[in-house]
RODO-2510 file (C-alpha; in nm, 4 decimals, decimal comma):
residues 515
     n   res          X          Y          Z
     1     x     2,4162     0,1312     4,1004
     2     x     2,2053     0,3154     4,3277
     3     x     2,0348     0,6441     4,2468
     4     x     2,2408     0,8226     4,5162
     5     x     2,4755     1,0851     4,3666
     6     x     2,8170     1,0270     4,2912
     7     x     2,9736     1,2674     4,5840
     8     x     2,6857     1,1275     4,7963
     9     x     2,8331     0,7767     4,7085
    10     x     3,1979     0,8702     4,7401
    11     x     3,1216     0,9969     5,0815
    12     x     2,9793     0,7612     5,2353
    13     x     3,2444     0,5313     5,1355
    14     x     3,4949     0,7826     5,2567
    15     x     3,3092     0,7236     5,5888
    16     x     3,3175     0,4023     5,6206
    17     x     3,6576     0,3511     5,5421
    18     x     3,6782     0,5915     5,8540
    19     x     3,5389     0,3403     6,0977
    20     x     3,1755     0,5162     6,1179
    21     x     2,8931     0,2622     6,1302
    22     x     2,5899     0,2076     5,8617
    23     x     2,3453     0,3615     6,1233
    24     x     2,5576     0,6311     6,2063
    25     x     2,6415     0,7366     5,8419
    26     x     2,2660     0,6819     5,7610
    27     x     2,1511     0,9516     6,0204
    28     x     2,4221     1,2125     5,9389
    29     x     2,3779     1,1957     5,5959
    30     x     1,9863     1,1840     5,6173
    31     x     1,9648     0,8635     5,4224
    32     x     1,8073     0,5571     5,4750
    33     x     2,0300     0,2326     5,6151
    34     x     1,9110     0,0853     5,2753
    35     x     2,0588     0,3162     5,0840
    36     x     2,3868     0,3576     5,2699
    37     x     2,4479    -0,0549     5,2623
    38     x     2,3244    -0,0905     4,9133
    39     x     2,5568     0,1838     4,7780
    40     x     2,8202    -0,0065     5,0003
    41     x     2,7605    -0,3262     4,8528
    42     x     2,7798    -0,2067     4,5400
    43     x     3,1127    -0,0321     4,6045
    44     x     3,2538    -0,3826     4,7049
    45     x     3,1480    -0,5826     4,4139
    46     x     3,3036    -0,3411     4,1260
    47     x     3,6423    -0,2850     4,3708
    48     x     3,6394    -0,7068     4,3302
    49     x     3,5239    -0,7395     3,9595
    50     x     3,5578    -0,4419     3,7960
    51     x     3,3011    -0,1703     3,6831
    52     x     3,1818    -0,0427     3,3485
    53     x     3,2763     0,2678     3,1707
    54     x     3,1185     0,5392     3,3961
    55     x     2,9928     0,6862     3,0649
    56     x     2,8160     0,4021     2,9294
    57     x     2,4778     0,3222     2,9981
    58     x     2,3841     0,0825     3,3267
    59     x     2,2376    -0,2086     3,2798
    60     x     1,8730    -0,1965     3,4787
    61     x     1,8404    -0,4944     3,7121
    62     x     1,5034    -0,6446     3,6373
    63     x     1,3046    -0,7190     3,9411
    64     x     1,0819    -1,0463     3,8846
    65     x     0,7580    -1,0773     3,7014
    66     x     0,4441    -1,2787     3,6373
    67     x     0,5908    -1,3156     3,3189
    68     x     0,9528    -1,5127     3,4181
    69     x     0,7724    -1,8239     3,4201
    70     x     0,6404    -1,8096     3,0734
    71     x     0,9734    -1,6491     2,8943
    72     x     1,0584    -2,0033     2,7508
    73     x     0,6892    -2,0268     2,6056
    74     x     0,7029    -1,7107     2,4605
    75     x     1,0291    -1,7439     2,2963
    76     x     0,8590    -2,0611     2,1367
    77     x     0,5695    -1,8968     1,9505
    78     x     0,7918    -1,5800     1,8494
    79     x     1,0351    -1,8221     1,6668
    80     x     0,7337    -2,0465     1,5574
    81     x     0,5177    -1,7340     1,4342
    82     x     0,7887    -1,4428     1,4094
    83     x     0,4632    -1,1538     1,3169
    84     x     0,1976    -1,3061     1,5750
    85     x     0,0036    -1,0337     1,7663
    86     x     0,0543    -0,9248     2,1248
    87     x    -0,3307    -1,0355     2,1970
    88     x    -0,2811    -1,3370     1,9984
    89     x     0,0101    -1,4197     2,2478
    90     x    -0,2011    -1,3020     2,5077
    91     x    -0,4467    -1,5900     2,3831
    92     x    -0,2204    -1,8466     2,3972
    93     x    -0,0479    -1,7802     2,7304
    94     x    -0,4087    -1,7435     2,8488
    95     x    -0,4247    -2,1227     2,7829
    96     x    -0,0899    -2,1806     2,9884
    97     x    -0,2026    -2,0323     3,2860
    98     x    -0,0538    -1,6919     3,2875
    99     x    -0,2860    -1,4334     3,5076
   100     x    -0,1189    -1,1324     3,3903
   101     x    -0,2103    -0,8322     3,1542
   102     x    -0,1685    -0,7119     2,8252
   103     x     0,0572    -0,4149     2,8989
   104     x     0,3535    -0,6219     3,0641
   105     x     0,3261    -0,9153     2,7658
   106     x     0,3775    -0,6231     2,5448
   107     x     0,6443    -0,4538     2,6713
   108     x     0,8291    -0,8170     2,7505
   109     x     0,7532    -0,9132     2,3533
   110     x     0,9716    -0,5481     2,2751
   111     x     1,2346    -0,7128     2,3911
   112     x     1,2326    -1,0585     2,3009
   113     x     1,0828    -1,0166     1,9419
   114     x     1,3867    -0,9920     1,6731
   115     x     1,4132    -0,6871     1,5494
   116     x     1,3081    -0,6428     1,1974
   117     x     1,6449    -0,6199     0,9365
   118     x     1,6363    -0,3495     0,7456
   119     x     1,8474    -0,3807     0,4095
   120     x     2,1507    -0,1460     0,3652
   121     x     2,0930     0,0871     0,0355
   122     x     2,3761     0,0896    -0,1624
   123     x     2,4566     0,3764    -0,3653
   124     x     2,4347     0,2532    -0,7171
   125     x     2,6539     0,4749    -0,9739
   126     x     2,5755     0,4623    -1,3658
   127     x     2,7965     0,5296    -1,6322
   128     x     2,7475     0,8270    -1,8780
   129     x     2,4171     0,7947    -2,0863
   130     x     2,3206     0,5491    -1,9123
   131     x     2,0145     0,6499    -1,6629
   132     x     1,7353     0,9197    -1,5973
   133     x     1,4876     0,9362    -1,3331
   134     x     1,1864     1,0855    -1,3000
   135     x     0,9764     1,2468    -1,0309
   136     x     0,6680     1,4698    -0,9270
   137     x     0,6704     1,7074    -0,5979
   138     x     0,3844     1,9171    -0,4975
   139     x     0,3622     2,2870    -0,3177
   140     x     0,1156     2,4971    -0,2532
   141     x     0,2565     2,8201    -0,3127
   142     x     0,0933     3,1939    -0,2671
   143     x     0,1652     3,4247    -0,6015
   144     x     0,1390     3,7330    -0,5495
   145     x    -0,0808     3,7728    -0,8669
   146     x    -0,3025     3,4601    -0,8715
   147     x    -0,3401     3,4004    -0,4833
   148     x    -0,2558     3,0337    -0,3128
   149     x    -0,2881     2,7416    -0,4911
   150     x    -0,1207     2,4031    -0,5890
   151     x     0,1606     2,3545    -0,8064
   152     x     0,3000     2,0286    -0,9119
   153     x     0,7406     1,9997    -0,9803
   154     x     0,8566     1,7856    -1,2710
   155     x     1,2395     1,6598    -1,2482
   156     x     1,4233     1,4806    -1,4695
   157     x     1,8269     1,3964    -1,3769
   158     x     2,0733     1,2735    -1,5197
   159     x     2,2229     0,9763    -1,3210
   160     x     2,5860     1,0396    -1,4151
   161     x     2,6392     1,4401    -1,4377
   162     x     2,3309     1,4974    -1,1841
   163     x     2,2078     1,7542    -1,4272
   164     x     1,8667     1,8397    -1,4288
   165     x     1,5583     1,9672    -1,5985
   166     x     1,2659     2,1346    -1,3785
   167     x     0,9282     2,3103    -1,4477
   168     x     0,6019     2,3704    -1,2510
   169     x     0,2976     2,2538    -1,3873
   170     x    -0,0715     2,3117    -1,3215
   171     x    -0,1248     1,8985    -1,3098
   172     x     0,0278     1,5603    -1,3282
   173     x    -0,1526     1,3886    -1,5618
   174     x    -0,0174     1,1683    -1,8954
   175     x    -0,0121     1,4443    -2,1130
   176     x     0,2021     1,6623    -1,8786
   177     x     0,4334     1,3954    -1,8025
   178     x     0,5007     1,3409    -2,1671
   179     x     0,5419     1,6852    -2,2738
   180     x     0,7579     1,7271    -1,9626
   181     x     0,9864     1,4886    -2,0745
   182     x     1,0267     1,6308    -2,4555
   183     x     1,1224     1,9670    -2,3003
   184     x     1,3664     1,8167    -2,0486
   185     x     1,4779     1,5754    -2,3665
   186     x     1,5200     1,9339    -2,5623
   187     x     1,7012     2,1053    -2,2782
   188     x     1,9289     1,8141    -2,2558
   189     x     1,9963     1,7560    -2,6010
   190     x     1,9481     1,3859    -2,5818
   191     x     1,7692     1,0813    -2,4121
   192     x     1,9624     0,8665    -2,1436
   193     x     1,9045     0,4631    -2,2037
   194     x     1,6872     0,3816    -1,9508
   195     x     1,4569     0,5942    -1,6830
   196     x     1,3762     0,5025    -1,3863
   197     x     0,9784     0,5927    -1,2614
   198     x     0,7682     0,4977    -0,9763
   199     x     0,4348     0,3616    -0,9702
   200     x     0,2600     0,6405    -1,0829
   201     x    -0,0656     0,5344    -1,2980
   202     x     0,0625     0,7110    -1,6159
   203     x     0,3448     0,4720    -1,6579
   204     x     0,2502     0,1573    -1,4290
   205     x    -0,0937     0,0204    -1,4723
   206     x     0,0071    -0,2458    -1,2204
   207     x     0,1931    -0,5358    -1,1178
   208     x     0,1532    -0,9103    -1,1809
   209     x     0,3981    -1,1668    -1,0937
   210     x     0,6630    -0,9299    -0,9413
   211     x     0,6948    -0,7551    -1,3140
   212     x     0,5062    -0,3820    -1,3992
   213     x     0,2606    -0,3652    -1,6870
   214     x     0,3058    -0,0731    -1,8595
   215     x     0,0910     0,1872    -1,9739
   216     x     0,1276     0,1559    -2,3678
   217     x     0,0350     0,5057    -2,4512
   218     x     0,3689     0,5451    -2,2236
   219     x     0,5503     0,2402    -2,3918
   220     x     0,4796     0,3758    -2,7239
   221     x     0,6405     0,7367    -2,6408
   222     x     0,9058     0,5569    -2,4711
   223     x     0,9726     0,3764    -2,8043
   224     x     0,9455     0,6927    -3,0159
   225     x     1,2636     0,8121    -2,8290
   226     x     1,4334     0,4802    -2,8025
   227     x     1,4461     0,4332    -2,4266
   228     x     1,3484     0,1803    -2,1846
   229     x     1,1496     0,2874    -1,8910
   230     x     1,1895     0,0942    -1,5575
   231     x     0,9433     0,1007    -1,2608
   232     x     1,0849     0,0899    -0,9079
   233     x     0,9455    -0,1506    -0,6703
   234     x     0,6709    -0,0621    -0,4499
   235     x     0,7479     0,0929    -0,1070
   236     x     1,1441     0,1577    -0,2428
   237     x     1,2245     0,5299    -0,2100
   238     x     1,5523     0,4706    -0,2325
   239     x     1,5665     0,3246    -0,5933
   240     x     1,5043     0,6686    -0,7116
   241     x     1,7468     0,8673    -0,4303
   242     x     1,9305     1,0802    -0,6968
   243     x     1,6203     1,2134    -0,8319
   244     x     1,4199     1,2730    -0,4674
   245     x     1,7039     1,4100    -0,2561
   246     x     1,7376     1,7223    -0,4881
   247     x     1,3716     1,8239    -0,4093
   248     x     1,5003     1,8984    -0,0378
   249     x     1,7708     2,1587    -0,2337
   250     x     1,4605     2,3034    -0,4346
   251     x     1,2894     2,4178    -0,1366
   252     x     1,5981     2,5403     0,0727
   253     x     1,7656     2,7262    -0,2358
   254     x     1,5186     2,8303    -0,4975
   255     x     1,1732     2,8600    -0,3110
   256     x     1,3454     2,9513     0,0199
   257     x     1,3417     3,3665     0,0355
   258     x     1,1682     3,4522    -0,2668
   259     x     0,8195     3,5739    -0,3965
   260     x     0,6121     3,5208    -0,7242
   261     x     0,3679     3,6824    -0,8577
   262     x     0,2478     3,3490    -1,1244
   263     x     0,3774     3,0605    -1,2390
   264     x     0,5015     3,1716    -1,5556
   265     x     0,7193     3,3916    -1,3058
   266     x     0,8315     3,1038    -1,1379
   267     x     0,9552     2,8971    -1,4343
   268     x     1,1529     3,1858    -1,5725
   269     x     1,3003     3,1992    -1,2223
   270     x     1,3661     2,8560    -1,2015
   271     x     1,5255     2,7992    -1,5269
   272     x     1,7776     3,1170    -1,3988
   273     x     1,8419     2,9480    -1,1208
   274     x     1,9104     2,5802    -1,3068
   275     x     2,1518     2,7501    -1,5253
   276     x     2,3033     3,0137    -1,2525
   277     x     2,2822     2,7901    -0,9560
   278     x     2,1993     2,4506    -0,9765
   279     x     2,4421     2,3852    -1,2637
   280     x     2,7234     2,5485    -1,1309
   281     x     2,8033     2,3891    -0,7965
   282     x     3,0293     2,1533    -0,6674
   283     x     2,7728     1,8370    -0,6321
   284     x     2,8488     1,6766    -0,3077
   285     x     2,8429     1,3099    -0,4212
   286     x     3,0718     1,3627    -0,7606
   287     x     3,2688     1,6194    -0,6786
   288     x     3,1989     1,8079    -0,9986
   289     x     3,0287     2,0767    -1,1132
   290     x     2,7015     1,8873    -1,3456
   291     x     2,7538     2,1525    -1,6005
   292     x     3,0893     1,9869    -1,6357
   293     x     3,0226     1,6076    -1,5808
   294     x     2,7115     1,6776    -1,8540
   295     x     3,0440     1,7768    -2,0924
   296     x     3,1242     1,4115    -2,0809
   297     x     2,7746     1,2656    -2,0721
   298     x     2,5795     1,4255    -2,3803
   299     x     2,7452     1,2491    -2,5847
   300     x     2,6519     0,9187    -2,4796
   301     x     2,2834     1,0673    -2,4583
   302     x     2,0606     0,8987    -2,7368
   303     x     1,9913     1,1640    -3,0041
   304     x     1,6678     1,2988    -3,0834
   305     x     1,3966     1,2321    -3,3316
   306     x     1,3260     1,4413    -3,6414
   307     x     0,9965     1,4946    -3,4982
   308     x     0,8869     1,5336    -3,1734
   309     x     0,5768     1,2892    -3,0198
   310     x     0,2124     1,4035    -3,0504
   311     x     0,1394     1,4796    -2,6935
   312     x    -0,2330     1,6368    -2,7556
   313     x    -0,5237     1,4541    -2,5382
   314     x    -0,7815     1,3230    -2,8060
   315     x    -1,1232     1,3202    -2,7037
   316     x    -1,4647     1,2498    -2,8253
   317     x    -1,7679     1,5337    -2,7408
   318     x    -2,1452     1,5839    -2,8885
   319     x    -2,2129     1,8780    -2,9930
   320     x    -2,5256     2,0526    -2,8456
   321     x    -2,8252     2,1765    -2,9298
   322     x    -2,6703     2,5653    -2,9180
   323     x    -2,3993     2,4031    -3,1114
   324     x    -2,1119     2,3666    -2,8943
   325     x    -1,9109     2,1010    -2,6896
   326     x    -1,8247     2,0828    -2,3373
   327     x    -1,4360     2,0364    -2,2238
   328     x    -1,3608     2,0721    -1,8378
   329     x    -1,6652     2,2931    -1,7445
   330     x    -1,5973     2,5380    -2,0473
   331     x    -1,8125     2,5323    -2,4014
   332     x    -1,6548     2,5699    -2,7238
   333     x    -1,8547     2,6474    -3,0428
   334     x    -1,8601     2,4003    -3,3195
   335     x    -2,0371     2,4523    -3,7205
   336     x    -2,4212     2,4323    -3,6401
   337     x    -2,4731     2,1655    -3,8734
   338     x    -2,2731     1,9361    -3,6811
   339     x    -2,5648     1,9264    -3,4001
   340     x    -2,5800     1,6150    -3,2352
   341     x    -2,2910     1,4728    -3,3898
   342     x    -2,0291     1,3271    -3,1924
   343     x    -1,6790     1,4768    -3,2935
   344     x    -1,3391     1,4021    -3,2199
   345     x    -1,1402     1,6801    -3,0481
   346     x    -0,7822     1,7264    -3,0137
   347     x    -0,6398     1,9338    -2,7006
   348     x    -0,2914     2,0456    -2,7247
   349     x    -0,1564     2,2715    -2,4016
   350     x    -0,2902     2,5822    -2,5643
   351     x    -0,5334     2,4995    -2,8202
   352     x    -0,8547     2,2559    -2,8615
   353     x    -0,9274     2,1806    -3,1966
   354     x    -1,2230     2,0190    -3,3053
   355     x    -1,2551     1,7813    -3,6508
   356     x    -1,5019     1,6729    -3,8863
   357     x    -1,5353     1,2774    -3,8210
   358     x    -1,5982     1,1694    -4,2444
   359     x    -1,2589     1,3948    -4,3774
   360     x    -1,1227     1,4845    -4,0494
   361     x    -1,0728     1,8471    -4,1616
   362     x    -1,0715     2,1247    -3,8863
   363     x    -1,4136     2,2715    -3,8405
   364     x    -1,3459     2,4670    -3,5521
   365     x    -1,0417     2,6085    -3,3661
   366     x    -1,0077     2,7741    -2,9785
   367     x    -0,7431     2,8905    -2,7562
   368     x    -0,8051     2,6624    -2,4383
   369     x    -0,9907     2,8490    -2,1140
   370     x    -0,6944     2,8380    -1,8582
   371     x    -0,7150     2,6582    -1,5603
   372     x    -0,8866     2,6879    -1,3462
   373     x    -1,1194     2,8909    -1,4728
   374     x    -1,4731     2,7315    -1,5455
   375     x    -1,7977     2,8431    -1,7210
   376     x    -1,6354     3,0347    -2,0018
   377     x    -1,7726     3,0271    -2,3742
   378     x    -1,5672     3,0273    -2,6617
   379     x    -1,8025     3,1392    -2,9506
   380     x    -1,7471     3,2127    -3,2892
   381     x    -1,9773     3,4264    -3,5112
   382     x    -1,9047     3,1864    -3,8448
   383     x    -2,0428     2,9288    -3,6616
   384     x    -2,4087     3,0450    -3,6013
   385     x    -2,6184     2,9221    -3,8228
   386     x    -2,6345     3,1224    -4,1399
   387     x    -2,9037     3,4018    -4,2430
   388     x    -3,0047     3,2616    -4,5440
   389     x    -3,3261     3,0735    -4,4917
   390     x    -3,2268     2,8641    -4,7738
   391     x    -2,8937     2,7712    -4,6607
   392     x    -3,0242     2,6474    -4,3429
   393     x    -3,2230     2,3922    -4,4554
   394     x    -3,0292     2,2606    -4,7552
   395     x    -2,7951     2,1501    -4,4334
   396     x    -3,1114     2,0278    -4,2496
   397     x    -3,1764     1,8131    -4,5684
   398     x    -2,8409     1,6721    -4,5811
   399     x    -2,8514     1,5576    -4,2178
   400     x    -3,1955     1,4810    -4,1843
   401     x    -3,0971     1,2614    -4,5196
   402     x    -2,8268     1,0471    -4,3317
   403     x    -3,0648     0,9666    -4,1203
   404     x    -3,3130     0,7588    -4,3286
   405     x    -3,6162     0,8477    -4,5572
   406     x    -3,8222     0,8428    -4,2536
   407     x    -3,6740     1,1095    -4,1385
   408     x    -3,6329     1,3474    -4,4846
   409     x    -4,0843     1,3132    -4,4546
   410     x    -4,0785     1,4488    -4,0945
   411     x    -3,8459     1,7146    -4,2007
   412     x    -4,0702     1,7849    -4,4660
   413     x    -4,3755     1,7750    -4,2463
   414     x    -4,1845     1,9613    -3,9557
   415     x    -4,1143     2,2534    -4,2313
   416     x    -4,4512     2,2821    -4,3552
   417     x    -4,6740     2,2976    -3,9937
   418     x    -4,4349     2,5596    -3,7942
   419     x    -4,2973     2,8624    -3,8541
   420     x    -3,9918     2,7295    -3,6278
   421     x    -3,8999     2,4340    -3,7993
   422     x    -3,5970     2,4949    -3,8432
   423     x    -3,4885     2,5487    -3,5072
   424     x    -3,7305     2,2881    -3,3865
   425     x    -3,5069     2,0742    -3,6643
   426     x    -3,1661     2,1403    -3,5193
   427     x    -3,3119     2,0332    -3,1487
   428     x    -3,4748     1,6707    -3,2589
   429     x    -3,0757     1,6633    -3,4333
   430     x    -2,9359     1,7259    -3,0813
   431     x    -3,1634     1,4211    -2,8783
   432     x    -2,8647     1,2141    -3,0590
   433     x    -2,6562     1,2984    -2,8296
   434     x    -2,8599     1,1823    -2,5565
   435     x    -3,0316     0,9343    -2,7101
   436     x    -2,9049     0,5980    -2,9278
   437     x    -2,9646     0,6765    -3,2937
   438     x    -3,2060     0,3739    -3,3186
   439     x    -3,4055     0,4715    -3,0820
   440     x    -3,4374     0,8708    -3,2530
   441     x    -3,5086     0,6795    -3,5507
   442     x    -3,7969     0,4925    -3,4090
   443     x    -3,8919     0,7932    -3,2567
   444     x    -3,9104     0,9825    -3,5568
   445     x    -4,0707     0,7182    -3,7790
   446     x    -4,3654     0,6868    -3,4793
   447     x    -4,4057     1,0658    -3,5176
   448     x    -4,4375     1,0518    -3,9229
   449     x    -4,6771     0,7331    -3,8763
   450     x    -4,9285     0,9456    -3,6842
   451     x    -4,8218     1,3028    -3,8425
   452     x    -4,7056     1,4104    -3,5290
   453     x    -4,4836     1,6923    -3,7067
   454     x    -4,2993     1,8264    -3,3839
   455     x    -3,9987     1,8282    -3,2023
   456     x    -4,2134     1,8006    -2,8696
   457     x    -4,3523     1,5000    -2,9934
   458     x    -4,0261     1,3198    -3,0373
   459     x    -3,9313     1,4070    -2,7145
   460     x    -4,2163     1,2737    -2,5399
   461     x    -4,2260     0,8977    -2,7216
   462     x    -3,8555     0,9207    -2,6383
   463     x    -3,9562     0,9879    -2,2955
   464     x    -4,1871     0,6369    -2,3140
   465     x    -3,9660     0,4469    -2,5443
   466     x    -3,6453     0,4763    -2,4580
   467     x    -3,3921     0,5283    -2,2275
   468     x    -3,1445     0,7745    -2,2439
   469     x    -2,7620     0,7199    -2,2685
   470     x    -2,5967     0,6431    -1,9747
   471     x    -2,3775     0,9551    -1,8991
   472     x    -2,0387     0,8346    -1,9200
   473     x    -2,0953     0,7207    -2,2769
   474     x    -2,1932     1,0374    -2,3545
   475     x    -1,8486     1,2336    -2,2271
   476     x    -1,6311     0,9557    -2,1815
   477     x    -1,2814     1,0407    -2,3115
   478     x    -1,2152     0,6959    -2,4130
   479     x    -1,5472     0,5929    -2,5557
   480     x    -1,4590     0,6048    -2,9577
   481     x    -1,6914     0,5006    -3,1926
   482     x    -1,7283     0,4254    -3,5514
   483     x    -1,7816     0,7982    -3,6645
   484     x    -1,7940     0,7347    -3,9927
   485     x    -2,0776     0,4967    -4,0144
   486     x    -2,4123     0,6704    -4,0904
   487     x    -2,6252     0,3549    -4,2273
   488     x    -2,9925     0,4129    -4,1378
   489     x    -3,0990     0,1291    -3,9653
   490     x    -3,3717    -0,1052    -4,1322
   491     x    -3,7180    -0,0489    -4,0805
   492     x    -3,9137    -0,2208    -3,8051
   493     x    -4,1628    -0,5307    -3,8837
   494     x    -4,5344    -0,4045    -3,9123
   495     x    -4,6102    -0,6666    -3,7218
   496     x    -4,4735    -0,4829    -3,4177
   497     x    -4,7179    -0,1856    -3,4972
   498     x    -5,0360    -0,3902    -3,5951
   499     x    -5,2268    -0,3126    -3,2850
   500     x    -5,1666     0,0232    -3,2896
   501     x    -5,2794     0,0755    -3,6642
   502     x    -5,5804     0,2503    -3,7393
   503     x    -5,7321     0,5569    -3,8540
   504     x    -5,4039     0,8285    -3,8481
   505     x    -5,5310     1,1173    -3,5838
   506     x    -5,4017     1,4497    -3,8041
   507     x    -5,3758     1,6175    -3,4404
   508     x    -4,9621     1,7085    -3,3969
   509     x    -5,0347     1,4482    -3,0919
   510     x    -4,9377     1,1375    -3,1331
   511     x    -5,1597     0,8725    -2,9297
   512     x    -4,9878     0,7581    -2,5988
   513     x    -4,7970     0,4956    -2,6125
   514     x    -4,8178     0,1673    -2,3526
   515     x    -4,6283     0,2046    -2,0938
***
């Protein structure tokens, strides 16, 4: 139809049925003779074949184009090459003879390209006991007490009853998602069969051949509780829909309208608010309340272990020269004696706990520095070295001694040239930890060789010598070595010294070395 009106259109039939002329309605009305025969003609053709629904949409005429010729060739490569590119098109038509531009090929492709099929979700309902599933949200929230900052939503629901478990949490990492879990296990009183999860890295390391590879730290938690975890498929949402959908209720109903001053404050509120609130309702999907479908679901839940899975982080740190380790930015003290010694360390959500790597006793015990604090110290008198002279170097002796014979003499010479042997002791101890031990030891046996009694004079054939540990084997998490082994190594050929014998300079400076 034309753009006219519809009254404009109606009248100027209503004219013409009068007997007035095209030219003379055109000038009355103001219009152009165009307009008036067009609307006319129009008029005509739906009196003789009938006209669509005045409330559905009018098909647009389309006026010719560049393009009509080439319609047939274009259909051709779209059914040949269904995801081929507008300028790869553009190439081809190029070729053909078409003299046209980009912007009309495009908007002609719109509607001649298929559109894409999307696959209809169906809602997939589970028995009782039957599945969990599992997912992270993260808000940035301003406490009144601790100021803005980032806070990450665990949820774990219950397929059948839609009853759920949730808690805030500083991170997202493995250890959080497993202790998570146990508390949502706990507040369930049981373990559904399977769990759904997507592809986050603590329980996917990645796909191969269509099928996940677990993580099997996570596997072997899984198997403590006696369900099996199932990964989603990439780019699927909607696998996980019950589990997702309630995070747009979180924010509406619990976060919407209310203030907190920490997020201790807002887990006590939110586990009000589970029992109060989210429990209570009529769920829109089931109809029932999930306190009451949960009724019939727990017990169909797995039931619980005796004990509950170690979820503490184990690390491995060196202790310093000031005695201490390093975890996230913050120093812990450790027994003195254990200076330069690497030392496995065990961090539970409140504690670190460090061990002694022969008997794996507990040498030293902190409450963790919270997040996000950094730079703190955690120092503990009993772990200063002691007053007694005496005491101090029978423990130099006995580590100086697990180090070789070599290393008892430059001890022994270290103690009798300086007054601060001792301290200069427990600092040649501590270039183990940045330093391989065979390399100290050469060190050290270089220094006795040309009496160069001194913790300065370690450092500097060090310096020549060696080269230092690359840092991520010094602090990496997963580096674990054999702790236990403290064989000296063997002696070095004399042959690999002969040039440099002679006549021992008694200076405390050794000779350089070649470069």
């Amino acid at each position: 139809m034309s753009e006219l009106s519809a009254e404009a259109i109606n009248e100027i039939v209503h004219r013409r049925a009068l007997g007035q002329s095209v030219r003379s309605i055109a000038r009355s009305m103001c219009l152009s003779r165009r307009a008036v025969s067009r609307a006319l003609t129009e008029h005509e053709s739906t009196r003789e074949h009938g006209a669509p629904h005045p409330e559905l949409p009018r098909r647009r005429q389309r006026r010719q184009s560049v393009l009509d010729g080439y319609e047939a060739a274009i259909g051709e490569f779209l059914k040949r090459y269904p995801n081929i590119t507008i300028i790869r098109l553009l190439e081809e038509l190029r070729g053909l003879g078409y003299q046209g531009g980009y912007s009309i090929l495009r908007e002609r492709v719109k509607t001649l390209r298929p559109p894409a099929v999307t696959q209809p979700v169906q809602r997939f309902e589970t028995g009782p006991g039957i599945q969990a599933q599992v997912d992270w949200s993260e808000y940035t929230i301003d406490f009144s007490a601790e100021g803005r900052r980032k806070v990450n939503l665990f949820s774990y629901l219950l397929g059948y009853s839609r009853r759920q478990y949730l808690r805030f949490t500083e991170r997202q990492d493995f250890e959080t998602l497993l202790r998570e879990q146990i508390r949502a296990f706990e507040h369930l009183q049981g373990v559904a069969a399977t769990c759904l999860y997507d592809n986050m890295k603590t329980v996917v390391n990645r796909w191969e051949g269509g099928e996940p590879l677990y993580n099997t730290r996570f596997l072997a938690f899984a198997t403590h509780y006696g369900f099996r975890p199932r990964a989603c498929w990439p780019r699927r949402p909607q696998t996980k829909g019950k589990v997702e959908r309630p995070f747009s209720y979180v924010e509406l109903n619990l976060l919407n309208g209310r203030t907190f001053s920490s997020l201790e404050h807002l887990n006590q509120t939110t586990a009000v608010w589970l029992a109060n609130t989210a429990d209570v309702r009529i769920h829109r999907e089931t109809g029932k309340r999930p306190i009451d479908a949960f009724v019939e679901e727990q017990p169909h839940l797995l039931k619980l272990p005796g004990a509950a899975y170690d979820t503490a982080k184990v690390v491995y740190r060196v202790v310093d020269v000031e005695g201490t380790i390093s975890y996230e930015n913050n120093l812990y003290s450790t027994p003195w004696r254990f200076v330069g010694r690497m030392l496995p360390v065990r961090v539970t959500e409140h504690e670190l706990i460090v061990y002694d790597p022969a008997s794996l006793e507990v040498v030293a015990c902190h409450s963790l520095v919270p997040r996000p604090c950094k730079g703190e110290r955690r120092i503990e008198a009993a772990h200063r070295p002691a007053r007694d002279s005496q005491e101090q170097e029978e423990v130099l002796r006995q580590r100086f001694g697990e180090l070789g014979e070599p290393a008892v003499r430059f001890l022994d010479g270290l103690l009798r040239t300086h007054r601060n042997g001792k301290s200069q002791a427990r600092k040649v101890l501590s270039l183990l930890s940045l330093y391989h031990r065979d390399d100290v030891l050469a060190a050290i046996e270089r220094a006795v060789r040309y009496h160069a009694f001194s913790c300065h004079s370690v450092e500097r054939i060090l310096a020549v010598q060696a080269r230092p540990r690359p840092p991520l084997e010094c602090c990496n998490d997963r580096y674990q070595p054999n702790l236990t082994d403290d064989t000296p190594v063997e002696p070095r050929p004399t042959a690999d010294y002969q040039e440099l014998l002679g006549e021992p300079d008694h200076d405390d400076r050794p000779p350089e070395a070649e470069g």
